[in-house]
VEXLO-353882 format. One line per 8 residues: number of its first residue (from 1); their letters; for each residue x negated, y negated, z of N, C-alpha, C, CB. Coordinates in pm, whole numbers. Each point is the difference from the previous one (the first is absolute). Glycine has a CB too. Layout:
NUM> a> X,Y,Z,X,Y,Z,X,Y,Z,X,Y,Z ~ ...;
END
This chain:
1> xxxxxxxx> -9965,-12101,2130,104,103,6,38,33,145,-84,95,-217 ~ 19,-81,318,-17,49,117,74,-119,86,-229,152,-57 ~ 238,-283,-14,40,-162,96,167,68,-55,-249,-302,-34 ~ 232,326,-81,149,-26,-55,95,133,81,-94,-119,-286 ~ 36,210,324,65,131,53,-3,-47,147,-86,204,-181 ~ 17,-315,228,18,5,163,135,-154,-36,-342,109,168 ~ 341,-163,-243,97,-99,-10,148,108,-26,-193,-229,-112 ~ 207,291,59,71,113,-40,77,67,108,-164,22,-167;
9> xxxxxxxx> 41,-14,234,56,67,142,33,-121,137,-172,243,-78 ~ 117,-353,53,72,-107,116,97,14,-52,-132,-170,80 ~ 153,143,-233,142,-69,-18,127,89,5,-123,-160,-144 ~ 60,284,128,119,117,22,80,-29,200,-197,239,-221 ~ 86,-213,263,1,-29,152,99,-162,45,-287,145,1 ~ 270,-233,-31,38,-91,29,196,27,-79,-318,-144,27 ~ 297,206,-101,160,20,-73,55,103,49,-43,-80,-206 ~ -24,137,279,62,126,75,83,-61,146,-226,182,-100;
17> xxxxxxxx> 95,-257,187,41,-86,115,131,-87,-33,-252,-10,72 ~ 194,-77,-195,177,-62,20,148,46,-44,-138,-169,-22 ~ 72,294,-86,129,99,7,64,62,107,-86,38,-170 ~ -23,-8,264,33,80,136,79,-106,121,-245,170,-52 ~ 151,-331,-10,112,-98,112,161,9,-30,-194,-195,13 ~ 188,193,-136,181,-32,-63,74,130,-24,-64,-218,-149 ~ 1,278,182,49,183,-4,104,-33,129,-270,194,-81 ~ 433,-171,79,90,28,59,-37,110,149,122,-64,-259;
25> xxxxxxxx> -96,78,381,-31,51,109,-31,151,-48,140,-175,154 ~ 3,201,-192,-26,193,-16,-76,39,-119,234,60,94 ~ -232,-188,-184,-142,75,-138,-88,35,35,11,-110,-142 ~ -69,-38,270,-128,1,48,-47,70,94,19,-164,-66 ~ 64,184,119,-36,147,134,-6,150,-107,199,-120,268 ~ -173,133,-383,-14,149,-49,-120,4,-69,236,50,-24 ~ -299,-179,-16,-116,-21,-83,-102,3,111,104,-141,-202 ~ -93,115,328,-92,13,79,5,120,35,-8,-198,55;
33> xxxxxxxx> 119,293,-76,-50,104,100,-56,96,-135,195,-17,259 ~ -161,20,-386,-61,23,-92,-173,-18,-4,242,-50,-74 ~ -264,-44,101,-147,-65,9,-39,97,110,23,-279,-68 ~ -12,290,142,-15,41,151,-68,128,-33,216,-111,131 ~ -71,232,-213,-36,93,-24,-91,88,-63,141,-83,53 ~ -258,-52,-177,-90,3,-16,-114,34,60,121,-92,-86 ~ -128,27,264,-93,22,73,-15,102,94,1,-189,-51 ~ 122,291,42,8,97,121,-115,96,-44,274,-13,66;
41> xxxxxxxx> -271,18,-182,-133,150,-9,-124,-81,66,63,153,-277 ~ -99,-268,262,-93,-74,105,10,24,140,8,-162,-148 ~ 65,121,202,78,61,138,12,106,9,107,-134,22 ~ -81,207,-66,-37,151,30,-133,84,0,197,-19,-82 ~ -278,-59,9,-151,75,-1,-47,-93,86,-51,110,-236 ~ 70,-239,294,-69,-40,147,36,52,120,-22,-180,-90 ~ 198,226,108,23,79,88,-48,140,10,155,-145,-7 ~ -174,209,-126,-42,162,48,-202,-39,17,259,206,-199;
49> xxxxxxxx> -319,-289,144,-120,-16,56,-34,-60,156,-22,-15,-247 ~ 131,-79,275,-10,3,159,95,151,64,-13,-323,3 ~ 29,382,-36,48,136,63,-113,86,1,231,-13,-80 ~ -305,42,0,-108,64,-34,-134,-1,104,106,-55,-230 ~ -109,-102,270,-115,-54,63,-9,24,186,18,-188,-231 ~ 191,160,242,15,55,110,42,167,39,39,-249,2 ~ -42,337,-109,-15,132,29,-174,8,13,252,91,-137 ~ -309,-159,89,-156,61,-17,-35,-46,132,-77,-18,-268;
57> xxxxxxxx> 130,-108,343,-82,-5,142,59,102,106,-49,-260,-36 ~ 130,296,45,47,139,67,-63,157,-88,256,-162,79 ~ -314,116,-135,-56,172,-66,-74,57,147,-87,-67,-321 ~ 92,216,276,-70,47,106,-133,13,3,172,88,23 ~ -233,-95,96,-123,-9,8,-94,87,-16,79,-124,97 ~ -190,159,-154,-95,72,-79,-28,146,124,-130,-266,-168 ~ 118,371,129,-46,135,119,-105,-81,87,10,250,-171 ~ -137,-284,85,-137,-50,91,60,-127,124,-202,37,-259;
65> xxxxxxxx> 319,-133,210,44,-88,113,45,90,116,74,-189,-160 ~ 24,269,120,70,40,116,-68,80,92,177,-18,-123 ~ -282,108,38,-100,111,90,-59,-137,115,-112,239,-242 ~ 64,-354,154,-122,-42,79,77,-81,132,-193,-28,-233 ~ 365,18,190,28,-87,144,28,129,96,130,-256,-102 ~ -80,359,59,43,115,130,-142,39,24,256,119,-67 ~ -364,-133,-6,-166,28,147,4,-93,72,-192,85,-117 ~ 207,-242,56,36,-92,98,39,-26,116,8,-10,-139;
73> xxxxxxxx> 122,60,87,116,67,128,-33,79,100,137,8,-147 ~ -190,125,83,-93,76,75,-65,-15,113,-10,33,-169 ~ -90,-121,110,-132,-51,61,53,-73,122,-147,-29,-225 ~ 256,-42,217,42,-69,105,110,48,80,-84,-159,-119 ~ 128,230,94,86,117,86,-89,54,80,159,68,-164 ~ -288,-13,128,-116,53,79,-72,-63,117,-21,81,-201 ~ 20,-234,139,-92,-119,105,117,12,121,-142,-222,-200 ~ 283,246,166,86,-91,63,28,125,132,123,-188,-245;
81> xxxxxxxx> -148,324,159,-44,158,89,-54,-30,137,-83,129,-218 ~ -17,-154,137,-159,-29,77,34,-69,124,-154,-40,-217 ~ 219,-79,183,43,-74,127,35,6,88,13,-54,-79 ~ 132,130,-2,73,42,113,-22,137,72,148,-144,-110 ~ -289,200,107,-32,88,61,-76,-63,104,23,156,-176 ~ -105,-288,114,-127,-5,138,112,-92,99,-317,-25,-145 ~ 382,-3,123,130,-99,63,40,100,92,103,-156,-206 ~ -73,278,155,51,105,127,-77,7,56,119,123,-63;
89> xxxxxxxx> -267,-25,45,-92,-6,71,-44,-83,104,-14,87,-162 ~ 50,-254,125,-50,-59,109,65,-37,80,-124,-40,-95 ~ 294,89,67,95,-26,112,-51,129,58,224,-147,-89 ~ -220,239,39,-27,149,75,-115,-37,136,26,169,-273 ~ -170,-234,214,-88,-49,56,-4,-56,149,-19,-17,-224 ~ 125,-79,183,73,-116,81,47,92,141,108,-170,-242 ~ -30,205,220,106,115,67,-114,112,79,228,-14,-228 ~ -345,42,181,-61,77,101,-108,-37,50,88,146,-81;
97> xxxxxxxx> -108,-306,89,-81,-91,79,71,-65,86,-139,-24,-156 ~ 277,27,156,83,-72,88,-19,73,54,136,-116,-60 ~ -132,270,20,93,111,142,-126,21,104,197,192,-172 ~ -344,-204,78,-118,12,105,-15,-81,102,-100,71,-155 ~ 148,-190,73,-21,-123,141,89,-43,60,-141,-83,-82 ~ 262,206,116,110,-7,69,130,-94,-29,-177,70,139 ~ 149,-136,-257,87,-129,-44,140,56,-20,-195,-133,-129 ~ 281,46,142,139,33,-56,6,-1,-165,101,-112,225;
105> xxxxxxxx> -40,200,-283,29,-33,-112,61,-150,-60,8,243,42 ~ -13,-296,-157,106,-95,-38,114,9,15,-110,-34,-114 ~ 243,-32,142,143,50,-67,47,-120,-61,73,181,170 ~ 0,-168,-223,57,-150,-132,117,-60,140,20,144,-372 ~ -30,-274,322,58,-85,78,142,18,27,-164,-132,-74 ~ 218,183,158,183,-28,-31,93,-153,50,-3,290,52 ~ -24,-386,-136,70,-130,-18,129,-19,38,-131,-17,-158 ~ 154,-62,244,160,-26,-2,65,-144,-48,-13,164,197;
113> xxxxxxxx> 48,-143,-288,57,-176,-75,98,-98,125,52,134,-303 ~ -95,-274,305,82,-82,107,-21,-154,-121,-77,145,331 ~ 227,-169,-279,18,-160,-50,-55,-102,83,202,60,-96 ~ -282,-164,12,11,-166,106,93,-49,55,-115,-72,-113 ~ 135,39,192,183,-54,48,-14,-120,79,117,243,39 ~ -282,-300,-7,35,-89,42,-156,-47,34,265,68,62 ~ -313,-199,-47,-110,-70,8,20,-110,98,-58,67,-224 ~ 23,-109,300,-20,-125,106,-66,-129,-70,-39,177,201;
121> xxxxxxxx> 110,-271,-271,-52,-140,11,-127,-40,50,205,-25,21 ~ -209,41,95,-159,-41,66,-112,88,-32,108,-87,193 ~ -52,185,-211,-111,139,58,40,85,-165,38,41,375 ~ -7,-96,-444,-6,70,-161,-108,77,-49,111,-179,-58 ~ -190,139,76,-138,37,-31,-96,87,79,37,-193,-91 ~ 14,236,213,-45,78,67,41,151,17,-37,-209,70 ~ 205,218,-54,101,75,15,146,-6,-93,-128,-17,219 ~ 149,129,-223,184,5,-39,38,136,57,13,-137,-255;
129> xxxxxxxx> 110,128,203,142,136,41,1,80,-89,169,-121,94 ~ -167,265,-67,89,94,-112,37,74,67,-91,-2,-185 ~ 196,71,89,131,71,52,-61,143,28,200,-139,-149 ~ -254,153,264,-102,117,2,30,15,141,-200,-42,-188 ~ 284,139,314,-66,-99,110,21,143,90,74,-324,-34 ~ -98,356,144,-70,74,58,117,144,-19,-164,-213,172 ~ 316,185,-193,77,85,-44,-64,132,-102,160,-218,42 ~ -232,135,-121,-63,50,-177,-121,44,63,86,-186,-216;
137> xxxxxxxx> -105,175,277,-187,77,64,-79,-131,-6,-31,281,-133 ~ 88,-393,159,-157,-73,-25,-49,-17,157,55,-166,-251 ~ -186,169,252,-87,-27,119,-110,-150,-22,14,303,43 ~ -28,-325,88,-116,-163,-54,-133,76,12,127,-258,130 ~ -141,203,-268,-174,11,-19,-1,88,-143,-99,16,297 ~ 216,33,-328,26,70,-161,-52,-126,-121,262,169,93 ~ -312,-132,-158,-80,-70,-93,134,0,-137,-309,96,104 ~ 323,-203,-150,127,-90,-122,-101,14,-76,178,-201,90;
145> xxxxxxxx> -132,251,-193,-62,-99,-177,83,14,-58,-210,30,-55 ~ 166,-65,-76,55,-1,-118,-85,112,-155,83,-282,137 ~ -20,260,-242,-26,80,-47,-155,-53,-91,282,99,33 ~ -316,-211,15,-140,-74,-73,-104,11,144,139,-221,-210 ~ -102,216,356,-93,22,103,77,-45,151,-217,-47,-189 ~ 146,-2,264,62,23,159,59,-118,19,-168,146,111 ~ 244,-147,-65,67,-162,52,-1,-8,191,217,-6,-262 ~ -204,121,329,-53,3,151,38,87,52,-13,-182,33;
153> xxxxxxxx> 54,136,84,55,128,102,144,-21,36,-230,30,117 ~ 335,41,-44,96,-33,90,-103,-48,154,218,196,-139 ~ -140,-281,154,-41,-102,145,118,53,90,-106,-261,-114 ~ 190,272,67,137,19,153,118,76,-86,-28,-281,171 ~ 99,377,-99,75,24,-74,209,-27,84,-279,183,-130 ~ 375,-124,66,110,-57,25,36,131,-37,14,-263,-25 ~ 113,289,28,69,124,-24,30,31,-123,78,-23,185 ~ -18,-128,-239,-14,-14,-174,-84,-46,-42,166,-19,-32;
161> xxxxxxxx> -258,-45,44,-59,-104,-52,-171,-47,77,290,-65,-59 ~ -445,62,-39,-91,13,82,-68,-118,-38,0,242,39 ~ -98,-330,66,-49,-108,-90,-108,77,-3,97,-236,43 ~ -153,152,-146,-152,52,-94,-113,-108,22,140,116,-216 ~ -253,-100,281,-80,-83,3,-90,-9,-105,41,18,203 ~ -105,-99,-305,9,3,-168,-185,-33,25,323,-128,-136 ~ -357,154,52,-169,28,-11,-68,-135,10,17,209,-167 ~ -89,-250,229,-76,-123,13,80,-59,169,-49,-59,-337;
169> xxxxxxxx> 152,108,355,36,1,137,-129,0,143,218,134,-145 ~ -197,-190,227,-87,14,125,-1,166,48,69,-271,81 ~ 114,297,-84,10,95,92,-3,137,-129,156,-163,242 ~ -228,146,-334,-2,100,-124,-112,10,-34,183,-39,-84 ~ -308,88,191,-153,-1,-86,4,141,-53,-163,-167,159 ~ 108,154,-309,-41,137,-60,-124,18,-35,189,15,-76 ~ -203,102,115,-156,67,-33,3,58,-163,-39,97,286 ~ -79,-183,-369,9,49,-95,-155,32,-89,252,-112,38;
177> xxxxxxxx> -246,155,-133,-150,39,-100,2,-28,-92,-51,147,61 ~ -25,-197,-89,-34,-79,-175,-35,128,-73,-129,-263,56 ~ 191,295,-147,19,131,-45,-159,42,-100,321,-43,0 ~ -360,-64,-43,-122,-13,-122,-164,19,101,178,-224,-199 ~ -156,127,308,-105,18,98,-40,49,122,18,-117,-107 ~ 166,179,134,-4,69,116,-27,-55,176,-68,138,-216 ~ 41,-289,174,19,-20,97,147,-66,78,-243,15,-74 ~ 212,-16,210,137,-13,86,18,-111,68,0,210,31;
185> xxxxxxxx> 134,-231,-20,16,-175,104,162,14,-26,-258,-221,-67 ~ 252,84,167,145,27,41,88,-145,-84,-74,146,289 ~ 184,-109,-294,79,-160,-82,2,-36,125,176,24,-226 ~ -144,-173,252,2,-91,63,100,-95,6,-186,58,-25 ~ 230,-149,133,102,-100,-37,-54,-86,-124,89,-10,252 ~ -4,-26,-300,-3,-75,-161,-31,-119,24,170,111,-117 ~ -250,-218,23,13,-107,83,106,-95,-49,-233,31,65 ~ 314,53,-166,130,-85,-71,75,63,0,-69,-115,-125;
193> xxxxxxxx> 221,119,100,116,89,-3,-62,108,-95,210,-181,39 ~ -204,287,-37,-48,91,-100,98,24,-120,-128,104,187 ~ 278,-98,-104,152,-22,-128,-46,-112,-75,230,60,147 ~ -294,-169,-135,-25,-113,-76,-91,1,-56,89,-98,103 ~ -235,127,-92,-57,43,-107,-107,142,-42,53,-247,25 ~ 4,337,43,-13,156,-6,-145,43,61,159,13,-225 ~ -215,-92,340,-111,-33,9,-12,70,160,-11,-231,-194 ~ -68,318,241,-14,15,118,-223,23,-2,352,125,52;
201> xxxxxxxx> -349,-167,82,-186,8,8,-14,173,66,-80,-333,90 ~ -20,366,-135,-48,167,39,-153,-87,31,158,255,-199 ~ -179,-166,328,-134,-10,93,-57,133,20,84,-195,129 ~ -201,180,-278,-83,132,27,-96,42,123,12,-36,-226 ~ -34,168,251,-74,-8,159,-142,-32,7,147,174,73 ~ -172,-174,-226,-144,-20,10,-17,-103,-137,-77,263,131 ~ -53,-338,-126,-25,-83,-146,-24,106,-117,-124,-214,124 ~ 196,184,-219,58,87,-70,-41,-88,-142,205,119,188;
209> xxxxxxxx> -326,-113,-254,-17,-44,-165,65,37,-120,-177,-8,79 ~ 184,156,-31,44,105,-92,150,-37,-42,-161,186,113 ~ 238,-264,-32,166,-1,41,11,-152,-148,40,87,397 ~ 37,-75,-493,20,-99,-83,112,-33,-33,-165,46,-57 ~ 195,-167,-31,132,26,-26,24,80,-119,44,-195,112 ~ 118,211,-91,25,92,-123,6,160,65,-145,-180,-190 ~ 109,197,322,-4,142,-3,93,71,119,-246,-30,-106 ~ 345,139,134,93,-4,28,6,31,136,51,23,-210;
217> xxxxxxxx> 33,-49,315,7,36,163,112,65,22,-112,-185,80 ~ 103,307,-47,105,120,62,-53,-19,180,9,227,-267 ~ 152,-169,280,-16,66,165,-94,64,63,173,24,-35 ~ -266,23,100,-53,56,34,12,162,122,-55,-258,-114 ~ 153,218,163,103,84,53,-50,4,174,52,162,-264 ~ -181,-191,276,-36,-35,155,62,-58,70,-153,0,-45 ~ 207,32,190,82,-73,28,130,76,57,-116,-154,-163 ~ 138,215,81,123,110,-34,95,-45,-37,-43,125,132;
225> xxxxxxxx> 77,-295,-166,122,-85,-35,54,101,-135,-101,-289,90 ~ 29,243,-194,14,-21,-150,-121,113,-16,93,-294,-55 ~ -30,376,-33,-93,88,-71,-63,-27,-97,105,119,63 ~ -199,-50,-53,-110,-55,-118,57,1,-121,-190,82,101 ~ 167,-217,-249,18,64,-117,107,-137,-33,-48,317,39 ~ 126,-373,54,51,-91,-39,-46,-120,-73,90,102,151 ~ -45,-173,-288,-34,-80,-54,28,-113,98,20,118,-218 ~ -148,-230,237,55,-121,80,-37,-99,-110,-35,66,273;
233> xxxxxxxx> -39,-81,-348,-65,-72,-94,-96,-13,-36,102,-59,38 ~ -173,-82,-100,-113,-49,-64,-92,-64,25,109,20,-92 ~ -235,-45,119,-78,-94,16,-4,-86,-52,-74,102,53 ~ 97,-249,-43,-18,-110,-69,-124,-43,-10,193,-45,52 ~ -275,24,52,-122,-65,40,-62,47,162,97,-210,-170 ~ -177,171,145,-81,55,135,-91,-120,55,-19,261,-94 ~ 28,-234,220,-128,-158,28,-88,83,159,222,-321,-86 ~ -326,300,100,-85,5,151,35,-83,100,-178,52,-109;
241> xxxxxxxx> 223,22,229,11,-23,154,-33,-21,39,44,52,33 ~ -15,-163,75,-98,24,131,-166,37,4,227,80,66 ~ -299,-146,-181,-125,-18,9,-65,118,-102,25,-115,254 ~ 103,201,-347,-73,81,-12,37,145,48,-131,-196,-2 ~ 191,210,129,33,162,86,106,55,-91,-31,-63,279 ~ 131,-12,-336,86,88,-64,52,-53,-115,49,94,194 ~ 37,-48,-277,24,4,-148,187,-71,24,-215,277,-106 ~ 253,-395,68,118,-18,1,67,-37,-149,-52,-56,248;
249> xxxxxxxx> 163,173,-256,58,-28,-148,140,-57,-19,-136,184,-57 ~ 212,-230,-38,100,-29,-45,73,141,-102,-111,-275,37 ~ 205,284,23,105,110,-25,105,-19,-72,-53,61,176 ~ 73,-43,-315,159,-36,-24,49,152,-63,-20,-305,-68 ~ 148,265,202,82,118,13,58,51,-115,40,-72,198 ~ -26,208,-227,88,79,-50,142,-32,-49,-137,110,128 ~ 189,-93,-2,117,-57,27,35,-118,3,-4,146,80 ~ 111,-167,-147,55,-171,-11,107,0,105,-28,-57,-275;
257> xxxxxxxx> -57,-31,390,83,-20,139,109,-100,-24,-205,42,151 ~ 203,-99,-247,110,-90,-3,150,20,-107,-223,-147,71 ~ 169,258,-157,121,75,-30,67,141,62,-86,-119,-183 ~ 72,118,247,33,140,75,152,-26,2,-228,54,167 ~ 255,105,-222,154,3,21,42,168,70,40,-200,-246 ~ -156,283,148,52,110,66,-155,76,-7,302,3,-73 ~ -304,69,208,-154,50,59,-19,182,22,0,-264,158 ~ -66,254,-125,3,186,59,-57,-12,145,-73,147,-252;
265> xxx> 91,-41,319,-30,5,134,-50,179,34,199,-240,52 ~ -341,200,-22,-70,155,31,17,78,122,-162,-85,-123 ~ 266,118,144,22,54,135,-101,96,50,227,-31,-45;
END
C-alpha cells in the first residue's frame, strides 16, 4: 500500500512538471506565484525568529554586570589618581633639587622649521643647505634634527641660507650617553658614508661591558653644543679597543640622513 501511494505521488509530480513545461508564459508565471504563496507563512516565521535572536544580543545587561564594570572603572580611575599624583610630586621633587644645586630649570625647546635646498655631489654625506641663514637667527654650532633625532650642527652660515655639518662628520663630534648604562663617549667619523648605511662609530671613554646592542644613545649635553636628551640612535654591536682600554660601538642613527627634506633648527 505504502509503494503504491509513493508511485501515486511520483506520478502526480512528474504530470505536474510537464503540465508546468507546456503551460503558456502568463499561466505559468501565476501558478508559480500561487505556489510561492504557500511558503510565505514559512518566511515569515524564519524572519521574525531571526529578528528575535538579534534583539536578544543587544538586550540589556544584567544590574550585577554593570555594578561590577563601574568598580572596575572605579578601581582604575583611582590607580590612574595615584599616578598622577606621585608624577607631580616628583616633578615637584625635581624642581627643588635643581634649585638646591643651583641648576637652571628645564625649558621646552623652541624649534625653527628650515628646508634642504641643496647637497654637494662630493661632500653629500657630510654636509647640506637649508633655507635658514643668519637673517632667521641662525648661528654655527646650533644643533639640526629632525623629528626621529639629530642630524648635526650649522657649520657656516649665509644671510639666507646655512650649511649643516651632518653627524658622523669630522668637524661634528658629539658627546653622548647610552641611556640604559649611563655611560659616555663621543660619535666619531664614520668609517662609511653614514647617508648610506645609517651607521656612525661612538667611542666609549672607558671599557664598557655593560654597553650592548639594542640599547639607546642620547646627547649628553657636555660640551654646551647639543643639549642633553636628543635622540641620536641605536647600538648595533659593540667590540674591545685598543687592547681592551675602551668600549667601541656601532650606532645606527635615528635619523635617516639620506632622506632629509625638511629639519628643525635649535636656536
Amino acid at each position: 500500500m505504502l509503494k503504491q501511494t509513493q508511485y501515486w505521488v511520483l506520478g502526480t509530480v512528474v504530470v505536474l512538471t510537464l503540465v508546468l513545461l507546456n503551460l503558456p508564459p502568463a499561466a505559468a508565471a501565476r501558478l508559480k506565484t500561487a505556489i510561492g504563496a504557500l511558503f510565505i507563512p514559512l518566511f515569515g516565521l524564519t524572519g521574525s525568529a531571526q529578528s528575535f535572536v538579534d534583539r536578544a544580543s543587544y538586550a540589556p545587561l544584567t544590574r550585577a554586570t554593570l555594578i561590577s564594570e563601574i568598580e572596575r572603572l572605579q578601581a582604575q580611575n583611582r590607580q590612574l589618581q595615584l599616578a598622577y599624583a606621585q608624577g607631580q610630586e616628583a616633578l615637584a621633587e625635581n624642581g627643588r633639587l635643581r634649585a638646591l644645586l643651583g641648576w637652571q630649570p628645564k625649558s621646552p625647546w623652541k624649534l625653527r622649521a628650515a628646508h634642504v635646498i641643496g647637497r654637494e655631489p662630493t661632500t653629500w654625506w657630510r654636509n647640506l643647505t637649508i633655507d635658514f641663514g643668519a637673517r632667521d637667527g641662525a648661528q654655527v654650532g646650533q644643533p639640526v634634527m629632525t623629528a626621529n633625532g639629530l642630524v648635526g650642527r650649522i657649520r657656516q652660515t649665509e644671510p639666507t641660507q646655512s650649511t649643516v655639518a651632518l653627524i658622523g662628520d669630522p668637524e661634528c663630534g658629539v658627546s653622548v650617553i647610552v641611556s640604559e648604562s649611563r655611560d659616555q663617549g663621543i660619535i666619531q667619523e664614520a668609517h662609511s658614508a653614514p647617508a648610506t648605511d645609517g651607521l656612525v662609530v661612538l667611542k666609549l671613554l672607558q671599557n664598557s661591558p655593560a654597553v650592548v646592542a639594542g640599547q639607546s644613545v642620547v646627547t649628553s649635553g657636555l660640551g654646551g653644543v647639543f643639549p642633553p636628551g636628543i635622540p641620536v640612535g641605536q647600538i648595533v654591536d659593540t667590540r674591545s679597543a685598543d687592547g681592551g682600554l675602551y668600549t667601541e660601538a656601532r650606532v645606527r642613527l635615528a635619523a635617516n640622513l639620506n632622506q632629509l627634506e625638511e629639519v628643525w633648527v635649535l636656536p
